[in-house]
C-alpha positions, 0 to 999 in steps of 0.5 A, a space after each residue: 500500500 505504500 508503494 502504491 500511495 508514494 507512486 501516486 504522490 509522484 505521478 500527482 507531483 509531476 503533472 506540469 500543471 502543478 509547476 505553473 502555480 507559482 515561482 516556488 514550485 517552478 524553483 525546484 526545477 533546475 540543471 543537476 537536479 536528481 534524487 534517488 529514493 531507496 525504501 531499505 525495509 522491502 523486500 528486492 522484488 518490491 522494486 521499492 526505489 524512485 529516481 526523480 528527475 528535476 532538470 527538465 520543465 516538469 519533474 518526470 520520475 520512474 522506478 529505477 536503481 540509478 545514480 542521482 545528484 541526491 539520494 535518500 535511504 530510509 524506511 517506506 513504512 514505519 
């Protein structure tokens, strides 16, 4: 289910129209921007990892193991 509600939160996050609401949102966006998300309490084959992409004029995202300019590793559920 957390898998579910943080891939919903991305998809949600990444719609463009969520950029134009103002400067603050559209200042996340910018050159070198990537952050990697790592869930260390899942199994492997809940492919629990995010790679999130900043540079472009909305952010995209996939699930992905790959190198980012930022990462984070922490628990998916508490």
């Amino acid at each position: 289910m957390a898998l579910d509600a943080i891939d919903e939160w991305l998809e949600l996050g990444s719609l463009p129209a969520s950029y134009r609401i103002g400067p603050r949102l559209s200042g996340l966006l910018g050159p070198g921007r990537t952050l990697h998300l790592h869930a260390t309490d899942t199994p492997p084959e809940a492919a629990a990892e995010w790679l999130i992409d900043l540079t472009g004029e909305a952010p995209t995202w996939q699930r992905a193991h790959e190198r980012a300019a930022e990462a984070v590793r922490a628990p998916l559920t508490r």
